[in-house]
C-alpha positions as semicolon CSV with decimal commas, in nm:
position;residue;x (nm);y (nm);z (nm)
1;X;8,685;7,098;8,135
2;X;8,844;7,209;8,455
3;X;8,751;7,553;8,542
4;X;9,006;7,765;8,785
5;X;8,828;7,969;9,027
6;X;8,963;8,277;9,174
7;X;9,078;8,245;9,550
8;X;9,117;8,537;9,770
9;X;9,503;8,413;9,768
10;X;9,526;8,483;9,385
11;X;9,453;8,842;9,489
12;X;9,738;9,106;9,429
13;X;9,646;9,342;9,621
14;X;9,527;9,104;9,912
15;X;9,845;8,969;9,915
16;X;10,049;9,242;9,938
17;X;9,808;9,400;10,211
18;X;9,811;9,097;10,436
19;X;10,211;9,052;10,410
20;X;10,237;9,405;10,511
21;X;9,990;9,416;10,797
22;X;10,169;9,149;10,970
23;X;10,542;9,309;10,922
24;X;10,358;9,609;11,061
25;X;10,236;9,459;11,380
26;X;10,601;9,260;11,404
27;X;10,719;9,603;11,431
28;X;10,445;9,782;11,674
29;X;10,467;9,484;11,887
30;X;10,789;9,597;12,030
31;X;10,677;9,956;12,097
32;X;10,667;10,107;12,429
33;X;10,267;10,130;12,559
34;X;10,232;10,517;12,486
35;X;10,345;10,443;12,161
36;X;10,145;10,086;12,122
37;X;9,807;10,249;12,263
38;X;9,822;10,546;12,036
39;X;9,983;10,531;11,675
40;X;10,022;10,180;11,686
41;X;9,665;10,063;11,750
42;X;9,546;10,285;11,496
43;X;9,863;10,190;11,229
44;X;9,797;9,835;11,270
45;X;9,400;9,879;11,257
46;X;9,438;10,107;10,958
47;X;9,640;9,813;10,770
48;X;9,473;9,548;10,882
49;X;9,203;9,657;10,745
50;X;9,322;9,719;10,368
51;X;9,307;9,316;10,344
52;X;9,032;9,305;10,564
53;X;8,809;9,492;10,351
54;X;8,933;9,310;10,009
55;X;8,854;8,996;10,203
56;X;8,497;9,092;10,297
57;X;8,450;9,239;9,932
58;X;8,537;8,930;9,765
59;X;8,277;8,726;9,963
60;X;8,016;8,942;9,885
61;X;7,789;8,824;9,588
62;X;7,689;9,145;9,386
63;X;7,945;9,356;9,182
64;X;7,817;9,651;9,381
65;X;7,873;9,520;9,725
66;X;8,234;9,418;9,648
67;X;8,368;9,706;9,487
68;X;8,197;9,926;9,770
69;X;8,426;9,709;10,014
70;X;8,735;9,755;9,748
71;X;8,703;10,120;9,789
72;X;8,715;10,102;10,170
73;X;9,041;9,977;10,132
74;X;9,176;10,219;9,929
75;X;9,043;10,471;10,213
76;X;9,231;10,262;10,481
77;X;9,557;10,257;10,286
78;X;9,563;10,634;10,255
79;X;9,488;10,632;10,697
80;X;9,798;10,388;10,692
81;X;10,033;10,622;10,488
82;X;9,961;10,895;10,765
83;X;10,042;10,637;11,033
84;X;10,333;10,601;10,873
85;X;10,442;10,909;10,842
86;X;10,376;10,980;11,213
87;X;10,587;10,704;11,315
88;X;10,833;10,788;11,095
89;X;10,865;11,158;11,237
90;X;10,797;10,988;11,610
91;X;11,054;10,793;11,531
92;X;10,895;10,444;11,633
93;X;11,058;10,314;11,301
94;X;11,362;10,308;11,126
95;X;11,466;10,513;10,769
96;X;11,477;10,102;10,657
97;X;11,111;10,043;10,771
98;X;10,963;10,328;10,674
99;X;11,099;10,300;10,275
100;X;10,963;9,925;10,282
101;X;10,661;9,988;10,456
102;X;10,599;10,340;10,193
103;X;10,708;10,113;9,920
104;X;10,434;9,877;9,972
105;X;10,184;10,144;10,020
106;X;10,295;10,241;9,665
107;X;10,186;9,928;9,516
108;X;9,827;9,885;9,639
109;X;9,616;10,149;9,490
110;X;9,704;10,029;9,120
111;X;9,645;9,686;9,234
112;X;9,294;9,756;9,411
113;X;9,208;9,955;9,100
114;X;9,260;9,641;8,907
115;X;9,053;9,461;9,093
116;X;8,787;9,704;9,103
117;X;8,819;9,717;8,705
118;X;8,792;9,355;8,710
119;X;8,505;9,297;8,884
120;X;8,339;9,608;8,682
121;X;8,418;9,406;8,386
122;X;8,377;9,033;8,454
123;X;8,062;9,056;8,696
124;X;7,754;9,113;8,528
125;X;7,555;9,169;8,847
């Protein structure tokens, strides 16, 4: 019987955070260095570490210590909605940019809920 194991890959929400970190810092990379050394330190911190923190929560062994790191990525995604906000009324990004980066936002905190409710309900320590 093969058994499928679940990868950090096979993560929703991972998936979508890491994509969107790195269109992020495509973006900030061009920036002027006022602009890099304030909002866009902290924009691309703030997103980074959405997938960060899924990624550290999925290597930890307890249910406990993984959904503790789930929920500090739902508090970075809500930092990285202000940053984008402030970028958007700085304007360091486009009308275009700002939709796709918002839209994304959108989509994590129902996918990080699943995987918190997943790991409630699979894990059994």
């Amino acid at each position: 019987m093969n058994k499928k194991y679940l990868m950090l890959n096979d993560i929703d929400a991972y998936r979508i955070a890491f994509r969107l970190s790195n269109y992020i810092w495509d973006i900030v990379a061009k920036w002027d260095y006022l602009a890099r050394d304030t909002v866009g330190k902290q924009f691309v911190r703030s997103v980074d570490s959405i997938s960060a923190n899924i990624a550290e929560g999925f290597g930890r062994h307890t249910k406990k210590d993984k959904i503790k790191f789930y929920r500090y990525s739902n508090g970075s995604l809500k930092e990285s909605y202000d940053w984008n906000e402030k970028s958007k009324v700085r304007n360091l990004i486009s009308e275009e940019e700002y939709n796709h980066i918002f839209e994304e936002l959108q989509k994590l905190p129902k996918t990080i809920n699943q995987l918190i409710n997943f790991t409630n309900e699979r894990l059994s320590i």
